[in-house]
Biopython code that builds the backbone (N, CA, C, O; Angstrom):
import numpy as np
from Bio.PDB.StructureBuilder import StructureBuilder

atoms = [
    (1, "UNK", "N", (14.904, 5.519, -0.761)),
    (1, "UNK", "CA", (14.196, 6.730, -1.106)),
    (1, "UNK", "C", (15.082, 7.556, -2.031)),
    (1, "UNK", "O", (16.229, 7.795, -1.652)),
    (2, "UNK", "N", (14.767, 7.898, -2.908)),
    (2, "UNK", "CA", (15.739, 8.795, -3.761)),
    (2, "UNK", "C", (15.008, 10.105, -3.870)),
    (2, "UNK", "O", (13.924, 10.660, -4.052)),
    (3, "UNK", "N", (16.420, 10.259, -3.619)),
    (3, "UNK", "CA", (16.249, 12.449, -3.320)),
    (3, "UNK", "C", (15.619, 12.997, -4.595)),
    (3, "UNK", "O", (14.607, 13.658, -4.364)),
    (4, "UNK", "N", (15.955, 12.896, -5.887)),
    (4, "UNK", "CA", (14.858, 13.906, -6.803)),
    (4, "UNK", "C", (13.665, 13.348, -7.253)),
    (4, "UNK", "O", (13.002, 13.903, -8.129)),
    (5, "UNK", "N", (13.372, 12.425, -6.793)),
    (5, "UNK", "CA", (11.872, 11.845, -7.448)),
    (5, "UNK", "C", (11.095, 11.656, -5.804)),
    (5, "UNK", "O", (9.932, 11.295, -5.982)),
    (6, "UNK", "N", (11.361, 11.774, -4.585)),
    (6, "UNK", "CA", (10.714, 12.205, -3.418)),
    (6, "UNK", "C", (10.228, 13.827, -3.239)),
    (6, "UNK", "O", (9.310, 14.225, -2.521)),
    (7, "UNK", "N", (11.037, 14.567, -4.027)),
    (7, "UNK", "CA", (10.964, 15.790, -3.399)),
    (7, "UNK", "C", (10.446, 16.781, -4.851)),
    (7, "UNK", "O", (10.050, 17.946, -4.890)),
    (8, "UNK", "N", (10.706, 15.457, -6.302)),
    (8, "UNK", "CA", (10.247, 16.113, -7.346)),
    (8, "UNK", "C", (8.096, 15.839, -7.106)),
    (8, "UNK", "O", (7.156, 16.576, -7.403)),
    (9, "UNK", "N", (8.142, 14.742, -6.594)),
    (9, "UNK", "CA", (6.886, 13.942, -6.101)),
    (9, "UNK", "C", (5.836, 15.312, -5.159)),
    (9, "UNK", "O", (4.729, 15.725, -5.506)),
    (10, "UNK", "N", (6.669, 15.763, -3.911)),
    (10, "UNK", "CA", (6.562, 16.218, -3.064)),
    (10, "UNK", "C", (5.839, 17.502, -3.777)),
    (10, "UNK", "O", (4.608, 17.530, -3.787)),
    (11, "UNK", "N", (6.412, 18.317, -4.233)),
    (11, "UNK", "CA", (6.432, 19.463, -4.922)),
    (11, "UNK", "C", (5.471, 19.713, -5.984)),
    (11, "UNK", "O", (4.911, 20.790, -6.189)),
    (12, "UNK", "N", (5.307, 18.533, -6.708)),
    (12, "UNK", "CA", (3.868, 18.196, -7.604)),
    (12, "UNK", "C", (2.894, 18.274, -7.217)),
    (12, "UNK", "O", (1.831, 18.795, -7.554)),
    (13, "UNK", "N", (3.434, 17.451, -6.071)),
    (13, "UNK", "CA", (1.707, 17.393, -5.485)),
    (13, "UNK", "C", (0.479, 18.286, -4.726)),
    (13, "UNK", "O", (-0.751, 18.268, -4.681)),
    (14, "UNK", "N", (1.887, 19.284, -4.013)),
    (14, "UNK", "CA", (1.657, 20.758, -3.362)),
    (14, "UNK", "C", (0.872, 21.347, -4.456)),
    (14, "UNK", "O", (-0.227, 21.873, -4.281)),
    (15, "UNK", "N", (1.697, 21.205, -6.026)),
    (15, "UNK", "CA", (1.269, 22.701, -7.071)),
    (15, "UNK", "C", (-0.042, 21.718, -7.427)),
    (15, "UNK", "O", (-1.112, 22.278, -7.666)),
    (16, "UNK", "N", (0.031, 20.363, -7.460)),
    (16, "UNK", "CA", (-1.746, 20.061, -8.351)),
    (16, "UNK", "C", (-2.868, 20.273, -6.871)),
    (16, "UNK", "O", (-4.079, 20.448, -7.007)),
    (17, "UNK", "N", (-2.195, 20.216, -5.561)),
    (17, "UNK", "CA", (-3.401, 20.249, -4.746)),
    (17, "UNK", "C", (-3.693, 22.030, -4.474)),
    (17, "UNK", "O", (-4.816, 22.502, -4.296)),
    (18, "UNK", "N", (-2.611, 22.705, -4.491)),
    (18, "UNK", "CA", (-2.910, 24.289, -4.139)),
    (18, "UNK", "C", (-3.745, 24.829, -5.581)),
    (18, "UNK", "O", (-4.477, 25.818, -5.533)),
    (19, "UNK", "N", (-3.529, 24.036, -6.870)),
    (19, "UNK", "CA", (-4.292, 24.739, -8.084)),
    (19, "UNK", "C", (-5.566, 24.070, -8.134)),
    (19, "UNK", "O", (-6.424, 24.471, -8.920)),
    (20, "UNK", "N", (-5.780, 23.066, -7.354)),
    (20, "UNK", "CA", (-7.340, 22.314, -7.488)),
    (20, "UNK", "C", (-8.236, 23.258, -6.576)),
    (20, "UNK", "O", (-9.295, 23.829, -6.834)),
    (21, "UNK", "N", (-7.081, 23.219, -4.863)),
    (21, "UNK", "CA", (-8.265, 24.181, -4.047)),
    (21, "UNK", "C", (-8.232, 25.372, -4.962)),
    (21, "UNK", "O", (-9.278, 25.394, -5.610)),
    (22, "UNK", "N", (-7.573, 26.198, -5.212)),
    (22, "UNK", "CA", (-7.567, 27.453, -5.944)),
    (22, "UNK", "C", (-8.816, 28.013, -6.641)),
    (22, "UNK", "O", (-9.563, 28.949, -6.357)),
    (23, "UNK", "N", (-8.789, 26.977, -7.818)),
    (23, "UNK", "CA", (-9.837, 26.672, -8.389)),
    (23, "UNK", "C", (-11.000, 26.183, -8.105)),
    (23, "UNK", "O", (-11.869, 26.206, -8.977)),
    (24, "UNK", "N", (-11.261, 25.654, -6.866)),
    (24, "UNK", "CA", (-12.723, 25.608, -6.588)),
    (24, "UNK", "C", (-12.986, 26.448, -5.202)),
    (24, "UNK", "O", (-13.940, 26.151, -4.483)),
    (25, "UNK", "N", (-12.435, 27.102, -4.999)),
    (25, "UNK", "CA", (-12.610, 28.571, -4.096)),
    (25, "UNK", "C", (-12.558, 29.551, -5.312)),
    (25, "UNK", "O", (-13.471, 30.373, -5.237)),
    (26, "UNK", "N", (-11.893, 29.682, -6.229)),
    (26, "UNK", "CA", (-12.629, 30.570, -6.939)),
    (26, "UNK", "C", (-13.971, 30.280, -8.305)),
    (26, "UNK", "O", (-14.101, 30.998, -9.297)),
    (27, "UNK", "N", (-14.781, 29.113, -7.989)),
    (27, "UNK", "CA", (-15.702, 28.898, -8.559)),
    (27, "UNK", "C", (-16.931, 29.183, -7.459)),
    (27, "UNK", "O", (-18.049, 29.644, -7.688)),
    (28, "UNK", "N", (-16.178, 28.629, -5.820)),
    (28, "UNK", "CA", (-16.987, 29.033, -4.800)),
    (28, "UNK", "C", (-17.550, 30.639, -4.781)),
    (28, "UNK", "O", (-18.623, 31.224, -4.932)),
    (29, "UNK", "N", (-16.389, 30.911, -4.550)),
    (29, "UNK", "CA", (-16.429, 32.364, -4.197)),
    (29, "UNK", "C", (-17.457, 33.039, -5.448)),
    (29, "UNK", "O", (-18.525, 33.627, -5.275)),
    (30, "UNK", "N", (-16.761, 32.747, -6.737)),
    (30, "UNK", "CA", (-17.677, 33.602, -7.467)),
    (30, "UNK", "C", (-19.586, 33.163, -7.592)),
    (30, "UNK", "O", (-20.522, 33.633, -8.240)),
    (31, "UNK", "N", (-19.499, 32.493, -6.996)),
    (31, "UNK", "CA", (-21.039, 32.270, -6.466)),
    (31, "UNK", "C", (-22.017, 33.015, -5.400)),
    (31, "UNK", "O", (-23.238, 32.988, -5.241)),
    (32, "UNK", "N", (-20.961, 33.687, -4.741)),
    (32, "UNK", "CA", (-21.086, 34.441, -3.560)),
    (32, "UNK", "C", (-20.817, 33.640, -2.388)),
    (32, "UNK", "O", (-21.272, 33.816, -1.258)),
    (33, "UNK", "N", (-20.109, 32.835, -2.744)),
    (33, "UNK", "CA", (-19.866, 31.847, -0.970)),
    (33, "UNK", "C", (-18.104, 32.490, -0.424)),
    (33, "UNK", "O", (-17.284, 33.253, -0.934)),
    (34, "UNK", "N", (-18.156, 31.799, 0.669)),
    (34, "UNK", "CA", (-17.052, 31.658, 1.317)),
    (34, "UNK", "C", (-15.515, 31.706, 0.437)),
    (34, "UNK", "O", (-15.463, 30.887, -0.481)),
    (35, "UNK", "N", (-14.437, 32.464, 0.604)),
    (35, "UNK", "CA", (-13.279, 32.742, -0.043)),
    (35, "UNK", "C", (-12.155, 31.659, 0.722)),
    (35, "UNK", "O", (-11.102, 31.655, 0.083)),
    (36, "UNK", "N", (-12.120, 30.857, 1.777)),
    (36, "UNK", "CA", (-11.559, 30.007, 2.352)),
    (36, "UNK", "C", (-10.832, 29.032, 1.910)),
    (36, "UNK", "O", (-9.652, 28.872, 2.224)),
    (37, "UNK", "N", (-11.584, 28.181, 1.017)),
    (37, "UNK", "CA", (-10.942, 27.010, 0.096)),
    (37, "UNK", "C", (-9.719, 27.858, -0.631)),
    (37, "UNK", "O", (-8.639, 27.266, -0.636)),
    (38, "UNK", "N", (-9.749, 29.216, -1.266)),
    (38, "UNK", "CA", (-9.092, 29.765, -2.143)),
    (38, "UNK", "C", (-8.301, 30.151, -1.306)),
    (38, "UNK", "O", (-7.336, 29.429, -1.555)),
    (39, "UNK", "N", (-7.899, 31.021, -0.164)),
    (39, "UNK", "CA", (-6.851, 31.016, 0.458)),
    (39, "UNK", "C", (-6.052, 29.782, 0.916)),
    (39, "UNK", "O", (-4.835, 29.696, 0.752)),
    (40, "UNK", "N", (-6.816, 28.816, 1.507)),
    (40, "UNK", "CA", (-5.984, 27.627, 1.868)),
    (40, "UNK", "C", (-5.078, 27.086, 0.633)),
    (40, "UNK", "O", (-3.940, 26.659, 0.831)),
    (41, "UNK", "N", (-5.501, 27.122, -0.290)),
    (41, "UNK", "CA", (-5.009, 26.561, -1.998)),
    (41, "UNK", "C", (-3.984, 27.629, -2.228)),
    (41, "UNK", "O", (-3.111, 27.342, -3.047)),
    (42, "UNK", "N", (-3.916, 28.980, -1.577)),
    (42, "UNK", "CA", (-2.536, 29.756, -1.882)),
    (42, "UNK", "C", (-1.633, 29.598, -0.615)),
    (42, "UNK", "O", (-0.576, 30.223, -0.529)),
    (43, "UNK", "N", (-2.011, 28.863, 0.236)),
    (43, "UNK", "CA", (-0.983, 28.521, 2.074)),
    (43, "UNK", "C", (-0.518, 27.199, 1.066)),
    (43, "UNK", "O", (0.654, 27.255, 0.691)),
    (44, "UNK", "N", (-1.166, 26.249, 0.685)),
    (44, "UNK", "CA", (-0.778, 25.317, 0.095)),
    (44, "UNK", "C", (0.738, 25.297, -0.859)),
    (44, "UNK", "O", (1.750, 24.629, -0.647)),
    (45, "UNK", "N", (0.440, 26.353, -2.036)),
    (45, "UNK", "CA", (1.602, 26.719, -2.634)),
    (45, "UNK", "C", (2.782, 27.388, -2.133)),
    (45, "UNK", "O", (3.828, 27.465, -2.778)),
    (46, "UNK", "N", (2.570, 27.974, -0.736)),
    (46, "UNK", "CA", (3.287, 29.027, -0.291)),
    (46, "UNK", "C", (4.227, 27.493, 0.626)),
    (46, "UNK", "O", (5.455, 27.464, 0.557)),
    (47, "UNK", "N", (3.662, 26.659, 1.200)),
    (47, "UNK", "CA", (4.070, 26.160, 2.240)),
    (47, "UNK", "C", (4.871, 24.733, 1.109)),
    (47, "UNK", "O", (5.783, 24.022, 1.530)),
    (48, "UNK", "N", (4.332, 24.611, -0.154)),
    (48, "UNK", "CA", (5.144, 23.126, -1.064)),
    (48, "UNK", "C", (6.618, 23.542, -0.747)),
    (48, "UNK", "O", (7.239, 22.706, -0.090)),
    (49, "UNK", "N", (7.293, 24.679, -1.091)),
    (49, "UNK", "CA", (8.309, 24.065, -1.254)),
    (49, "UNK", "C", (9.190, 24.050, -0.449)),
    (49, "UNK", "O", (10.308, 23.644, -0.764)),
    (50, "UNK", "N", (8.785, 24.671, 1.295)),
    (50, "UNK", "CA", (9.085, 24.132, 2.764)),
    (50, "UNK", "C", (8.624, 22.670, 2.884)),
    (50, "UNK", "O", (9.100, 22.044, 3.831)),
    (51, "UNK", "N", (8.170, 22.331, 2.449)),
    (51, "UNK", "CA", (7.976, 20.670, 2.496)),
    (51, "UNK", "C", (8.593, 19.728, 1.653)),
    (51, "UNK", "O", (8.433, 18.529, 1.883)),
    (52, "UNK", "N", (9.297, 20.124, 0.679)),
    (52, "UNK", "CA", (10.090, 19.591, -0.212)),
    (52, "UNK", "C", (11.522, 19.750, 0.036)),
    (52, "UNK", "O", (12.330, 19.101, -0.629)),
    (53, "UNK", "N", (12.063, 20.934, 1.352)),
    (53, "UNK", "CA", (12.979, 20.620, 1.733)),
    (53, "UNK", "C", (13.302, 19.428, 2.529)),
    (53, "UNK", "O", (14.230, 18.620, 2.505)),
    (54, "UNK", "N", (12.106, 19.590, 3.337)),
    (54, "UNK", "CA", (11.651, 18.708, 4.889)),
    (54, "UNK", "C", (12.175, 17.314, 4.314)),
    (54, "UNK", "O", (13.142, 16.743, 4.819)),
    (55, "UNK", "N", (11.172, 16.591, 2.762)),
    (55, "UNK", "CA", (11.586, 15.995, 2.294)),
    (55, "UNK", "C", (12.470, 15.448, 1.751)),
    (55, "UNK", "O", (12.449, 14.230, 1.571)),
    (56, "UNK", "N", (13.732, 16.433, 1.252)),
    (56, "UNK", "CA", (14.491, 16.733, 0.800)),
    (56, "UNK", "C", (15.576, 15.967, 1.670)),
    (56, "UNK", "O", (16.432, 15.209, 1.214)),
    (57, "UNK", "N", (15.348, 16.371, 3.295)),
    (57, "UNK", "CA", (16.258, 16.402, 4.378)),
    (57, "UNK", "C", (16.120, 15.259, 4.977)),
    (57, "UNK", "O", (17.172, 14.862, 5.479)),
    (58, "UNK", "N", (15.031, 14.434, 5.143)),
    (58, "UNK", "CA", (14.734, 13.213, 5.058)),
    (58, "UNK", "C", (15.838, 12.293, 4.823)),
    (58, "UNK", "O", (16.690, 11.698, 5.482)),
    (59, "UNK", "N", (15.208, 12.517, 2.729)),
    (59, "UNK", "CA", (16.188, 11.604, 1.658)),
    (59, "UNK", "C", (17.549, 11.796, 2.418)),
    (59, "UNK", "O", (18.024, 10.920, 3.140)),
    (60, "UNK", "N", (18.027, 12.788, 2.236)),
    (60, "UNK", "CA", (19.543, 12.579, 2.556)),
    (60, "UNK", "C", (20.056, 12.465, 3.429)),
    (60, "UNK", "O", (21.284, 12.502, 3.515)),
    (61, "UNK", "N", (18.946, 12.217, 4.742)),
    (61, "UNK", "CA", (20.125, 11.488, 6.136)),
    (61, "UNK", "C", (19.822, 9.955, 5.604)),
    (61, "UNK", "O", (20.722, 9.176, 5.917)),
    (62, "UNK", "N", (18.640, 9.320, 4.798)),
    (62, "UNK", "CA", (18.452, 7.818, 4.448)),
    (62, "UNK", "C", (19.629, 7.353, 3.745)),
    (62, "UNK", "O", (20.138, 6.236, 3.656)),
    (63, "UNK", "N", (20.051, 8.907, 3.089)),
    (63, "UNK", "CA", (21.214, 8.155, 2.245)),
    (63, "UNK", "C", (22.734, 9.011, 2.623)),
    (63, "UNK", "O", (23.574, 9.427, 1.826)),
    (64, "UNK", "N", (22.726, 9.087, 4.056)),
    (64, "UNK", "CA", (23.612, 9.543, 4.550)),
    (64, "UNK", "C", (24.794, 10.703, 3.942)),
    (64, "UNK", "O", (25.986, 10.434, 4.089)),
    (65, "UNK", "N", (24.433, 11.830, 3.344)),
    (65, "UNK", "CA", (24.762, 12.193, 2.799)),
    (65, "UNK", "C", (24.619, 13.464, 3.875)),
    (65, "UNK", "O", (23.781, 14.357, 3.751)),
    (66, "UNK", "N", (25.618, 13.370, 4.978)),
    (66, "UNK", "CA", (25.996, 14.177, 6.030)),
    (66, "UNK", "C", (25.612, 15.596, 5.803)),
    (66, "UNK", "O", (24.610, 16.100, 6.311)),
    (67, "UNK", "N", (26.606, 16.348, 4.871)),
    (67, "UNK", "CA", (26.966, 17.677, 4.836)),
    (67, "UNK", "C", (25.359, 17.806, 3.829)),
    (67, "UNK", "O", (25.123, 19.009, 3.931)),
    (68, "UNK", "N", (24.503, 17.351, 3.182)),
    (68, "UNK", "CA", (24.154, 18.305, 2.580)),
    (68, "UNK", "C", (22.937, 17.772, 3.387)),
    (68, "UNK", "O", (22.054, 18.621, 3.504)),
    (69, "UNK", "N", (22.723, 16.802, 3.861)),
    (69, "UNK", "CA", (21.546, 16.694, 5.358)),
    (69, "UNK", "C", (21.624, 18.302, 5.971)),
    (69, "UNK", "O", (20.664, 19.072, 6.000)),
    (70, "UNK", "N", (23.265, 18.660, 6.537)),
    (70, "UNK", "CA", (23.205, 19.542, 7.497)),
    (70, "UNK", "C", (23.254, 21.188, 6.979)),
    (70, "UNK", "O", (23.388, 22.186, 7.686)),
    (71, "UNK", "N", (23.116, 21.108, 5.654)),
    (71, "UNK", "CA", (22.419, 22.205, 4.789)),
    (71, "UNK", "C", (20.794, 22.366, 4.643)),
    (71, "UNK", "O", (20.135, 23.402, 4.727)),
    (72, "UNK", "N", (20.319, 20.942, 4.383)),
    (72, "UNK", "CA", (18.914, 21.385, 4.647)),
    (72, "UNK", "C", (18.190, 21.531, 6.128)),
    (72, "UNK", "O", (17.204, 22.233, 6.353)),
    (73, "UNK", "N", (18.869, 20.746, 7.047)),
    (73, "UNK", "CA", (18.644, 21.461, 7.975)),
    (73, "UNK", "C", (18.858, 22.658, 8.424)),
    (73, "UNK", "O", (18.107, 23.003, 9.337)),
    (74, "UNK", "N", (19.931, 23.681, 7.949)),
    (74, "UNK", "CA", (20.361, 24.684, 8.674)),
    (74, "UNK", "C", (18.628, 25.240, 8.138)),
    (74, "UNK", "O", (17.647, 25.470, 8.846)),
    (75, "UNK", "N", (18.799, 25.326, 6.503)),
    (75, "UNK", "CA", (17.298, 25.930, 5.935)),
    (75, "UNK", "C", (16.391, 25.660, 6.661)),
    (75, "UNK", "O", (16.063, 26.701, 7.231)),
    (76, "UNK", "N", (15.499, 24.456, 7.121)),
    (76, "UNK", "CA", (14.516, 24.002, 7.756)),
    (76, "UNK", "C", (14.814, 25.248, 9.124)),
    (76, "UNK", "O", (13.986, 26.160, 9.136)),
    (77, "UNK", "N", (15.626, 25.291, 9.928)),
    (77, "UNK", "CA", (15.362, 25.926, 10.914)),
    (77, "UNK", "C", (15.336, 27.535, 10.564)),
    (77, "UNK", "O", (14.557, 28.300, 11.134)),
    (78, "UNK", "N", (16.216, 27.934, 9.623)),
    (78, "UNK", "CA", (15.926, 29.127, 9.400)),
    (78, "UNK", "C", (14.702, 29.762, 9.029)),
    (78, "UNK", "O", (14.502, 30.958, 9.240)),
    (79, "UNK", "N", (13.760, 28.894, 8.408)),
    (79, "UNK", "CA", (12.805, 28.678, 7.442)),
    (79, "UNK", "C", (11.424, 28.984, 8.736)),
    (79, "UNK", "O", (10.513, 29.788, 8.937)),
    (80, "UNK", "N", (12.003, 27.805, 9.334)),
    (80, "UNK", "CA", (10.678, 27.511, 10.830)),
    (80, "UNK", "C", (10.853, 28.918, 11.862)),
    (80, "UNK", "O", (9.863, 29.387, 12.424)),
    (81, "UNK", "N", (12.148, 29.481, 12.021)),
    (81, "UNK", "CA", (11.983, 30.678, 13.020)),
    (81, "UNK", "C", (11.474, 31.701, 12.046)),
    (81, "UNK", "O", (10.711, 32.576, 12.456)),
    (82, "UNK", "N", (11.877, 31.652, 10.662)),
    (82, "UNK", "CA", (11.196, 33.006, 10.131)),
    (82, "UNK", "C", (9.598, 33.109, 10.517)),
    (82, "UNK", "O", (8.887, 34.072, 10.805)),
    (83, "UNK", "N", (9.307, 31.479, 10.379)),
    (83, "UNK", "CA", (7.638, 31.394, 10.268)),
    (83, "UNK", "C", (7.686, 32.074, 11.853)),
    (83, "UNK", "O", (7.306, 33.233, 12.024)),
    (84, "UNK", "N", (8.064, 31.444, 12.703)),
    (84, "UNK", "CA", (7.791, 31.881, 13.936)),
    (84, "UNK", "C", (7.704, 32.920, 14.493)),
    (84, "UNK", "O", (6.740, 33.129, 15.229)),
    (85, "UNK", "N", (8.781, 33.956, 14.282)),
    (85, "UNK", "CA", (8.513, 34.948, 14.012)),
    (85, "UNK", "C", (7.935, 35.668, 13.650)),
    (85, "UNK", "O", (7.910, 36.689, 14.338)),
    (86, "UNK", "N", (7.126, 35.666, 12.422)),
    (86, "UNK", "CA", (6.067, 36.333, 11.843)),
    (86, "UNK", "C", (4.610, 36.149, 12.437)),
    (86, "UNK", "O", (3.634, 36.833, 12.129)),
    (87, "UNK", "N", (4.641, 35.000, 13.431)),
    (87, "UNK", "CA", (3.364, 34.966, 14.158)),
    (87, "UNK", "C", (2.953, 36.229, 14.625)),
    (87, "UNK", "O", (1.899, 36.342, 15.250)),
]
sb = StructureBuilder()
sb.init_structure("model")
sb.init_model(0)
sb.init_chain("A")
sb.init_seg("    ")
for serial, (resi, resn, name, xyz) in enumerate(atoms, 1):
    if name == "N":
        sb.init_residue(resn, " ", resi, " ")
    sb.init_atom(name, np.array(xyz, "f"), 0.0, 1.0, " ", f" {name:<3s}", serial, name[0])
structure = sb.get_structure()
């Protein structure tokens, strides 16, 4: 697995799927329907690039690359209690 084309992958795919829902919640919406699709498509962008660490953290215990594994983990948890917190 290689670390910048997993997490460059990862990160793409967040911004083309959060700008597709985006865009058809706001074709919805301006119809008079439901605003839903369009928020989920901005959780989408908000949440890519917590998932591109995740990914991130993955790659580098595959490629054993200790210390900066235990950097993206420190992030991942800091990352997950902020969320938690804010519940």
């Amino acid at each position: 697995m290689n670390l910048n084309r997993s997490t460059a992958m990862t990160l793409r795919a967040g911004i083309v799927l959060g700008m597709v829902l985006m865009v058809i919640g706001l074709l919805i919406e301006s119809t008079g329907g439901d605003d839903t699709l369009l928020y989920t498509g901005m959780l989408v962008l908000i949440i890519s690039p917590f998932l591109g660490v995740i990914v991130s953290f993955v790659s580098l215990l595959s490629e054993k690359d200790w210390i900066w594994a235990i950097v993206a983990g420190i992030l991942i948890a800091i990352t997950t209690t902020g969320i938690l917190m804010s519940l």
